[in-house]
C-alpha positions as CSV (number, residue, x, y, z in Angstrom):
1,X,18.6,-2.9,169.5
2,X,18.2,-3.6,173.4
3,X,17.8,0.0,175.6
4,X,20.6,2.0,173.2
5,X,19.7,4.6,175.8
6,X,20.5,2.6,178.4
7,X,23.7,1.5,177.6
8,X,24.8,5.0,177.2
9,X,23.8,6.2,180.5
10,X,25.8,3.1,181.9
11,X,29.0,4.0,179.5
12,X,28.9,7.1,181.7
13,X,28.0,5.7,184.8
14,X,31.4,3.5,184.8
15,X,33.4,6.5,183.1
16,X,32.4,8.6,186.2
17,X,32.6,6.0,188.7
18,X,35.3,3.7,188.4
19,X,35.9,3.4,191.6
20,X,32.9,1.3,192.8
21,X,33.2,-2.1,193.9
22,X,31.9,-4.7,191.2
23,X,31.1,-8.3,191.1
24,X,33.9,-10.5,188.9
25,X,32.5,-10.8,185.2
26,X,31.1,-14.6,184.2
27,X,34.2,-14.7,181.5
28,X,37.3,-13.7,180.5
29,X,37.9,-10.0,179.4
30,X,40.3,-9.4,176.2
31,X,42.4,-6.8,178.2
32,X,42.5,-4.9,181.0
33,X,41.8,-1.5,179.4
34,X,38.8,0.7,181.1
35,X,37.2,0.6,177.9
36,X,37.6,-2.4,177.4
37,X,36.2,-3.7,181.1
38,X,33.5,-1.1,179.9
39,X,32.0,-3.3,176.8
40,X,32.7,-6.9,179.0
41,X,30.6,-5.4,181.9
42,X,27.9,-4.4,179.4
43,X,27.6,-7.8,178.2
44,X,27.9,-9.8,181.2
45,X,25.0,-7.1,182.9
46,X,23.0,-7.3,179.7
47,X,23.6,-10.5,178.3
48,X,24.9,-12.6,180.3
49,X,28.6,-13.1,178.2
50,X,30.1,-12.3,175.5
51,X,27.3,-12.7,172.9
52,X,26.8,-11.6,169.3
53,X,23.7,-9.6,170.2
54,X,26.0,-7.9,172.5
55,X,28.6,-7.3,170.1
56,X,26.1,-6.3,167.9
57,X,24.6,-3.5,170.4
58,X,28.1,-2.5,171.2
59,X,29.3,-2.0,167.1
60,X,26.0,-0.6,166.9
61,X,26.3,2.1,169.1
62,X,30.4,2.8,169.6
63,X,30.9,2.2,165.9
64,X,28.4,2.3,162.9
65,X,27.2,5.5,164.0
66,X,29.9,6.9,164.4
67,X,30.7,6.5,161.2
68,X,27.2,6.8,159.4
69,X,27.4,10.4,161.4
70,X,31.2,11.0,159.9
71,X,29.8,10.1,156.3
72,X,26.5,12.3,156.8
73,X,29.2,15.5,156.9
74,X,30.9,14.7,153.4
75,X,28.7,15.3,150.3
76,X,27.9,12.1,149.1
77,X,29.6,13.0,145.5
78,X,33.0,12.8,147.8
79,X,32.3,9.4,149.4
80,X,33.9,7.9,146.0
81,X,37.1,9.6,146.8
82,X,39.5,7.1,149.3
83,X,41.0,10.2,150.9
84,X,38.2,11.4,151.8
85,X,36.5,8.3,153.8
86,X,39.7,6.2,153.9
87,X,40.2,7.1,157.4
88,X,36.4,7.0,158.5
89,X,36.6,3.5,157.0
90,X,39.8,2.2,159.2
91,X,38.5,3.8,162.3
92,X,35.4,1.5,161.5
93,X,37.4,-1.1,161.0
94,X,39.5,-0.6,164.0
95,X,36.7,0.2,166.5
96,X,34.8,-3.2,164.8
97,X,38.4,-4.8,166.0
98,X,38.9,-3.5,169.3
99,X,35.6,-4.4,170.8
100,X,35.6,-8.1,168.9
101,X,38.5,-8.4,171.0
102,X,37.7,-7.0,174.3
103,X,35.0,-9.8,174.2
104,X,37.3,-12.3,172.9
105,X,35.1,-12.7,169.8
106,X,37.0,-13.6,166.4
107,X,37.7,-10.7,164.2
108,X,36.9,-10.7,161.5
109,X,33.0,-12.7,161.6
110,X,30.3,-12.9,160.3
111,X,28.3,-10.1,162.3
112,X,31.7,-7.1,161.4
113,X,31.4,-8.8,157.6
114,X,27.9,-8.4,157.5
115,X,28.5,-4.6,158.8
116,X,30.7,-3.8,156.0
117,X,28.7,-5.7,153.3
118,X,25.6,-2.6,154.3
119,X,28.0,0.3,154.6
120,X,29.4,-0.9,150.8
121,X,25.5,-1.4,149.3
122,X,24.3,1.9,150.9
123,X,27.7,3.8,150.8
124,X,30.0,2.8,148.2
125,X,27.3,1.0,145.7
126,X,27.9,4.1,143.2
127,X,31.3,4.2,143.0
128,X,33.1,3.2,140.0
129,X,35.7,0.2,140.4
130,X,38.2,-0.2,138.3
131,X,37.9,-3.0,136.4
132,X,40.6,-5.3,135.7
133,X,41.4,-5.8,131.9
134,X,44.8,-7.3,129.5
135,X,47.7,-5.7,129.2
136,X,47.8,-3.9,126.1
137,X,49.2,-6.6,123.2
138,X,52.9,-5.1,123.3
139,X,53.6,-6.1,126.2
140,X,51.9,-9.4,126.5
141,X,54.6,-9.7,123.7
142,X,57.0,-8.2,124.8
143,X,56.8,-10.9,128.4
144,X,56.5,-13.8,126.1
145,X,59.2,-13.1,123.6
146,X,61.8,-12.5,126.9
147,X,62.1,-16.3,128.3
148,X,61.8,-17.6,124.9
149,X,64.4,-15.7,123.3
150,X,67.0,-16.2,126.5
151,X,66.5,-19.8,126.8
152,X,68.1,-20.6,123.7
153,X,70.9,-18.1,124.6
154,X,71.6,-19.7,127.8
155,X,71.6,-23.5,126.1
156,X,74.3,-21.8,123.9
157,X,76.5,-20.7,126.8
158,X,76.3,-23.9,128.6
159,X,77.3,-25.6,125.4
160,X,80.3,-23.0,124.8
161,X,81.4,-23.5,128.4
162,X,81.1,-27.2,128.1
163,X,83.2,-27.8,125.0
164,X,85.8,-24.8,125.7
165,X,86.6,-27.2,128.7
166,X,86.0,-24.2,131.6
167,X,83.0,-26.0,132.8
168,X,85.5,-28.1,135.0
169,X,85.9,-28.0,139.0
């Protein structure tokens, strides 16, 4: 990770001083949000654009330890339980989200999905899942026998209506 340090003292350095002239970025900014115009400066000061390093420095520090700190604070018996990191996850999720977009980078990609493939293995690799099985026989039966048995019923009526001579205009 390039100067983590760094980029934290210039977080604060443009929260502080907003009001300082700056040179136009090299691209496009998502939005026009301060936090936003935060992450483009970072890149187009430390990278040069909008690059995947960047985004990667930027999930890095605004995002995956945030949560990594949220899920240090739980016991890790209760990171099984979705109430209990359901909303750690979709702040993750958003925050991955709002900074691919500031930079105009696709969300979901292969950096955020590679993100959330590590916080599953070293998170969530102990959980059980449930695993998908039949239906018990009854009623596997029970939704086969339905169409079969109405089908015939409803040839009979169309028959019935047919012959009784109410099946005309």
């Amino acid at each position: 990770m390039k100067g983590a340090l760094g980029f934290i003292g210039i977080f604060l350095c443009f929260l502080c001083d907003a009001t300082s002239e700056t040179p136009p970025l090299s691209f496009a900014c998502g939005n026009n949000s301060d936090t936003c115009g935060i992450y483009c400066r970072i890149c187009d000061t430390h990278y040069h654009g909008p690059t995947m390093d960047c985004l990667s420095t930027l999930l890095q520090i605004q995002c995956i330890t945030k949560f990594y700190d949220a899920m240090a604070s739980l016991n890790s018996t209760e990171w099984c339980t979705w109430s209990n990191v359901g909303g750690l996850y979709s702040n993750l999720s958003l925050c991955t989200e709002e900074i691919s977009d500031c930079l105009m980078i696709p969300w979901p990609n292969p950096l955020v999905e590679q993100t959330f493939v590590e916080i599953h293995s070293s998170h969530f690799k102990d959980c059980p899942s449930q695993e998908l099985s039949d239906p018990p026989p009854v009623i596997v039966f029970a939704l086969v026998m339905t169409p079969i048995c109405l089908i015939p019923v409803m040839v009979s009526l169309v028959v019935l209506k047919t012959k009784n001579g109410d099946g005309r205009p």
